[in-house]
C-alpha positions as CSV (number, residue, x, y, z in Angstrom):
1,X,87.2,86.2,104.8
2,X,90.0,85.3,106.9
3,X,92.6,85.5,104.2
4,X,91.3,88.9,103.7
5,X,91.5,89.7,107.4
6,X,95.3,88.4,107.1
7,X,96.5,90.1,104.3
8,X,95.3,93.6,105.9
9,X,96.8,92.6,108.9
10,X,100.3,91.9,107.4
11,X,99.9,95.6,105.5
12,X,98.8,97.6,108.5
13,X,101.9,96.2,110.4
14,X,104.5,96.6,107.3
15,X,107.1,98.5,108.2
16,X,107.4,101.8,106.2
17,X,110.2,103.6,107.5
18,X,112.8,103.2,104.4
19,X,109.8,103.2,102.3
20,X,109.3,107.1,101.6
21,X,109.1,105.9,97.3
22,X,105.8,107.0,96.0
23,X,105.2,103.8,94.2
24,X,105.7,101.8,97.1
25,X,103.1,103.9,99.3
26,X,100.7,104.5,96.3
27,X,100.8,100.6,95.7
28,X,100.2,99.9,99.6
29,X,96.9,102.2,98.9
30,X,95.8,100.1,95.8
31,X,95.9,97.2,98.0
32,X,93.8,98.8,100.8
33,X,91.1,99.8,98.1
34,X,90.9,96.2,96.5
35,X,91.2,94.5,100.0
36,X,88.1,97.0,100.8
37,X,86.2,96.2,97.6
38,X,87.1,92.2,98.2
39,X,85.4,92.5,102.0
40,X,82.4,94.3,100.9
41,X,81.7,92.3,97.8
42,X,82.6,88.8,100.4
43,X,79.9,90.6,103.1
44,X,77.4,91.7,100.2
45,X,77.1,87.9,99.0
C-alpha cells in the first residue's frame, strides 16, 4: 500500500512541461489506471 501511495506520488509531482509527446502522457495515464486497479484490488483483499 505504501509503495502504491509513493509511486502516485512521484507521478502527480513529475514535471510535464517538455513533455507535450503523446506517448509520454498516454503512458503517464496507463500508469494511473494500473496504479488504480493495484489500490482497489490491495483494498478489496
Amino acid at each position: 500500500m505504501i509503495a502504491i501511495i509513493a509511486v502516485d506520488r512521484r507521478i502527480v509531482l513529475l514535471d510535464l512541461n517538455g513533455a507535450s509527446d503523446e506517448i509520454v502522457l498516454a503512458s503517464l495515464g496507463v500508469i494511473m489506471i494500473s496504479l488504480a486497479a493495484a489500490y482497489y484490488l490491495v483494498k478489496k483483499i
